[in-house]
DSSP file (Angstrom, degrees, kcal/mol; ACC not computed):
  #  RESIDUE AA STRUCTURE BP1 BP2  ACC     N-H-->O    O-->H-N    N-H-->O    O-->H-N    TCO  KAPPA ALPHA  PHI   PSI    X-CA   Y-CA   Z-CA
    1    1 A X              0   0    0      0, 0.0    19,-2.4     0, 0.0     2,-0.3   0.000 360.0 360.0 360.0 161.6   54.5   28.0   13.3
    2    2 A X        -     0   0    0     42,-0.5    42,-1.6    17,-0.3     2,-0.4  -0.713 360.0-168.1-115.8 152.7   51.8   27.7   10.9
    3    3 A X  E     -A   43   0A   0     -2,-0.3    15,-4.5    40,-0.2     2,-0.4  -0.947  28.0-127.1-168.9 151.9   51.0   30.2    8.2
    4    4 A X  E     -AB  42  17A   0     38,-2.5    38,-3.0    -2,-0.4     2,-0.3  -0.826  22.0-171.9 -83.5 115.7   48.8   31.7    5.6
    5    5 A X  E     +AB  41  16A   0     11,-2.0    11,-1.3    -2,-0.4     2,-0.5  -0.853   4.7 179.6-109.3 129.1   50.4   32.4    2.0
    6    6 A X  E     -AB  40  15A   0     34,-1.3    34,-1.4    -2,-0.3     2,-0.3  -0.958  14.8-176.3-119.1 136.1   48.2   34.5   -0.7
    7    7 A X  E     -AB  39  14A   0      7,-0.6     7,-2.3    -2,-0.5     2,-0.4  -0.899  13.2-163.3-125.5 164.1   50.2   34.9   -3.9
    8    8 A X  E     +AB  38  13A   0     30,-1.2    30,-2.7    -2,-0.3     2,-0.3  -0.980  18.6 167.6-142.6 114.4   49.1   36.7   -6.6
    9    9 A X  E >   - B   0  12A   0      3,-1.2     3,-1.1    -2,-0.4    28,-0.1  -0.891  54.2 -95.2-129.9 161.4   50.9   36.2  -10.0
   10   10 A X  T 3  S+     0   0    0     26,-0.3    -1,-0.1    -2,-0.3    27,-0.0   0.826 126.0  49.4 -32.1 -52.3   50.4   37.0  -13.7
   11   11 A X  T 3  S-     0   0    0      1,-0.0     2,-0.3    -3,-0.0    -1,-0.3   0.741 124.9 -63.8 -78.9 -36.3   48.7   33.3  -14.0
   12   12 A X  E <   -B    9   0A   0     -3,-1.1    -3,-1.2     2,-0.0     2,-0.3  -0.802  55.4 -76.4-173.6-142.2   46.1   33.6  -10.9
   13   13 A X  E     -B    8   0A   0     -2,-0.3     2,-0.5    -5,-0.2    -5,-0.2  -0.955  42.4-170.8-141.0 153.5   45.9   33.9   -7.5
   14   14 A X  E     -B    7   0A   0     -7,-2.3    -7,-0.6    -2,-0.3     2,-0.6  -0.875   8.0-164.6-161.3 147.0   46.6   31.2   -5.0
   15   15 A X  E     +B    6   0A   0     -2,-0.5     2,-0.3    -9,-0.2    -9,-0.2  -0.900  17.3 145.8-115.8 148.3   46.4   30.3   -1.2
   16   16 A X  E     -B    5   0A   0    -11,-1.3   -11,-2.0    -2,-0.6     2,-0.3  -0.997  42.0 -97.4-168.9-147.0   47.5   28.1    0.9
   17   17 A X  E     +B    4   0A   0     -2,-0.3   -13,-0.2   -13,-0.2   -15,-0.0  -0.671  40.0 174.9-110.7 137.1   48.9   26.7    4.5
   18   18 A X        -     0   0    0    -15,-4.5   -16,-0.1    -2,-0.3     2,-0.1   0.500  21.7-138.3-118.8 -89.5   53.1   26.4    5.3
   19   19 A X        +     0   0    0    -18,-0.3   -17,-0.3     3,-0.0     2,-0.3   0.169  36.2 125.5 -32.9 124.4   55.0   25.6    8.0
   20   20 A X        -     0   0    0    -19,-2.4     3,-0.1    -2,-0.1    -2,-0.0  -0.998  58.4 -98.7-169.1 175.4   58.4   27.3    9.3
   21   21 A X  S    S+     0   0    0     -2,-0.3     2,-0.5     1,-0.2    -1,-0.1   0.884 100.8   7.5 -68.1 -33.8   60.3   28.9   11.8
   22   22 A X  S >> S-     0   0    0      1,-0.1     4,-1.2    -3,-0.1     3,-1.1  -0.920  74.2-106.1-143.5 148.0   59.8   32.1   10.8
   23   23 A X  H >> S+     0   0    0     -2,-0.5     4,-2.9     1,-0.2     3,-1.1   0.911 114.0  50.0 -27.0 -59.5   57.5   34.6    8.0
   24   24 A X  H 3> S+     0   0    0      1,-0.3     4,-0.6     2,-0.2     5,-0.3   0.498  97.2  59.9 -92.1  12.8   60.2   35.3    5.8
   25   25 A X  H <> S+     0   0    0     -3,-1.1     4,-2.5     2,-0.1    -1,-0.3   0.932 111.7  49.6 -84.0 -35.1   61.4   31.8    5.2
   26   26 A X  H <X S+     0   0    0     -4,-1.2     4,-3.6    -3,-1.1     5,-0.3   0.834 115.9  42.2 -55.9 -60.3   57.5   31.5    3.8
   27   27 A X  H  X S+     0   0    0     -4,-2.9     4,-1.0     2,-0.2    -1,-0.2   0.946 115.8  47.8 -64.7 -31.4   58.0   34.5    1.8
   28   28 A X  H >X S+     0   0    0     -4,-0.6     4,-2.8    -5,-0.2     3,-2.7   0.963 113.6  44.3 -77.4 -65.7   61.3   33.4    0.7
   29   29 A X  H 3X S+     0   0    0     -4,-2.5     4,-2.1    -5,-0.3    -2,-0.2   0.919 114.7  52.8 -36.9 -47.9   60.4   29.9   -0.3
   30   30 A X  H 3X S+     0   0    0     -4,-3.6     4,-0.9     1,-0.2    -1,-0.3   0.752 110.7  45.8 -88.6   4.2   57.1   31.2   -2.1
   31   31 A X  H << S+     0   0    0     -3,-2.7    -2,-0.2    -4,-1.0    -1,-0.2   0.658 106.4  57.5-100.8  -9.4   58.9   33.6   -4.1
   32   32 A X  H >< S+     0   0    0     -4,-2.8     3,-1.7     1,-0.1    -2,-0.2   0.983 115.6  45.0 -51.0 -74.6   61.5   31.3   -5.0
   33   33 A X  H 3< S+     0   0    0     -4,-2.1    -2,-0.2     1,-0.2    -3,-0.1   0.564 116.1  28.6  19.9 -93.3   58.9   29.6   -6.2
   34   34 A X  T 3< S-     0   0    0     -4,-0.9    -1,-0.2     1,-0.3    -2,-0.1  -0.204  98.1-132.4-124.6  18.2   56.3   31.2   -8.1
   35   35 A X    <   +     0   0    0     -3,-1.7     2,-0.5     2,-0.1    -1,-0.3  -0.244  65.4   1.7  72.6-157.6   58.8   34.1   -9.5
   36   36 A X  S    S+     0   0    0     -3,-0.1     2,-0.4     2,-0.0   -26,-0.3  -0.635  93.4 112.8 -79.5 141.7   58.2   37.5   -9.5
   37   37 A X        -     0   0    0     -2,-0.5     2,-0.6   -28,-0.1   -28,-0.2  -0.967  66.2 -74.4-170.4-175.6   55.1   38.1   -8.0
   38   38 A X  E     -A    8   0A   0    -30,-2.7   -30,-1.2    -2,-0.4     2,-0.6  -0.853  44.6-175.4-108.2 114.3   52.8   39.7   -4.7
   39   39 A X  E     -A    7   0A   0     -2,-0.6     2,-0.6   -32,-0.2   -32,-0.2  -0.830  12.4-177.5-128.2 132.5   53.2   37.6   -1.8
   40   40 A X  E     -A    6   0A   0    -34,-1.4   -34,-1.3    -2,-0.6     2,-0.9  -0.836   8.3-168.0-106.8 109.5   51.2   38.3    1.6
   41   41 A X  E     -A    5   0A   0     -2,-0.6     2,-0.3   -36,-0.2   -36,-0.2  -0.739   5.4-177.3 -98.9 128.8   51.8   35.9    4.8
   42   42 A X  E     -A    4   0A   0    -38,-3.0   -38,-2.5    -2,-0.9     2,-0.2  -0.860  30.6-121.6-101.8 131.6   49.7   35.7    8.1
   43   43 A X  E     -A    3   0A   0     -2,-0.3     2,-0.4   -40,-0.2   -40,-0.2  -0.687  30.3-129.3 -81.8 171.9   50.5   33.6   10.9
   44   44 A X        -     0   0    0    -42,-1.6   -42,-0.5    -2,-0.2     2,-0.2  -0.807  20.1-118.0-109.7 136.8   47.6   31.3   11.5
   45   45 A X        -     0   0    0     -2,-0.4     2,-0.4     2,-0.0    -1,-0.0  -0.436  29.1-164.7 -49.7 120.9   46.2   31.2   15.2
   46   46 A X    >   -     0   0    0      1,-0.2     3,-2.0    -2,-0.2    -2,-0.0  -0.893  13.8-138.9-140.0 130.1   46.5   27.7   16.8
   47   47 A X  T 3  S+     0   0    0     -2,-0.4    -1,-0.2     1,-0.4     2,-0.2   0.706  98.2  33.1 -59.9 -38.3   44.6   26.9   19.8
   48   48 A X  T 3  S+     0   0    0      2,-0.0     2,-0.4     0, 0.0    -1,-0.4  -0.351  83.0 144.8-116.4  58.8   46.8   25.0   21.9
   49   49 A X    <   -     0   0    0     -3,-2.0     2,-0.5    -2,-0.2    -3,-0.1  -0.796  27.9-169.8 -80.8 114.8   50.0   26.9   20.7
   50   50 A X              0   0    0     -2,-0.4    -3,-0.0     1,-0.2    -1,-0.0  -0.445 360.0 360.0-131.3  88.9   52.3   27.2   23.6
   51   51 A X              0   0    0     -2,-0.5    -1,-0.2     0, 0.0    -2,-0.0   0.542 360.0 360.0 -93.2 360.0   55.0   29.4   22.9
């Protein structure tokens, strides 16, 4: 699945696209990452997704 990451940290804000099985591997990976911080993930709609 594809997905949308906003984090929001001391230093800025930042978006961008991930890939994984699942949300909180996304969440995990981008708070490894980027520290403490606020992080929001969406999955992204994909047109010829055929789960």
């Amino acid at each position: 699945m594809s997905f949308q990451v906003k984090v929001k940290t001391d230093l800025g804000k930042f978006e961008y696209f991930a890939i994984a099985q699942e949300a909180g591997a996304v969440f995990d990976a981008a708070y490894d990452f980027f520290g403490a911080c606020g992080v929001t993930v969406n999955p992204v709609e994909v047109a010829n997704d055929r789960r």
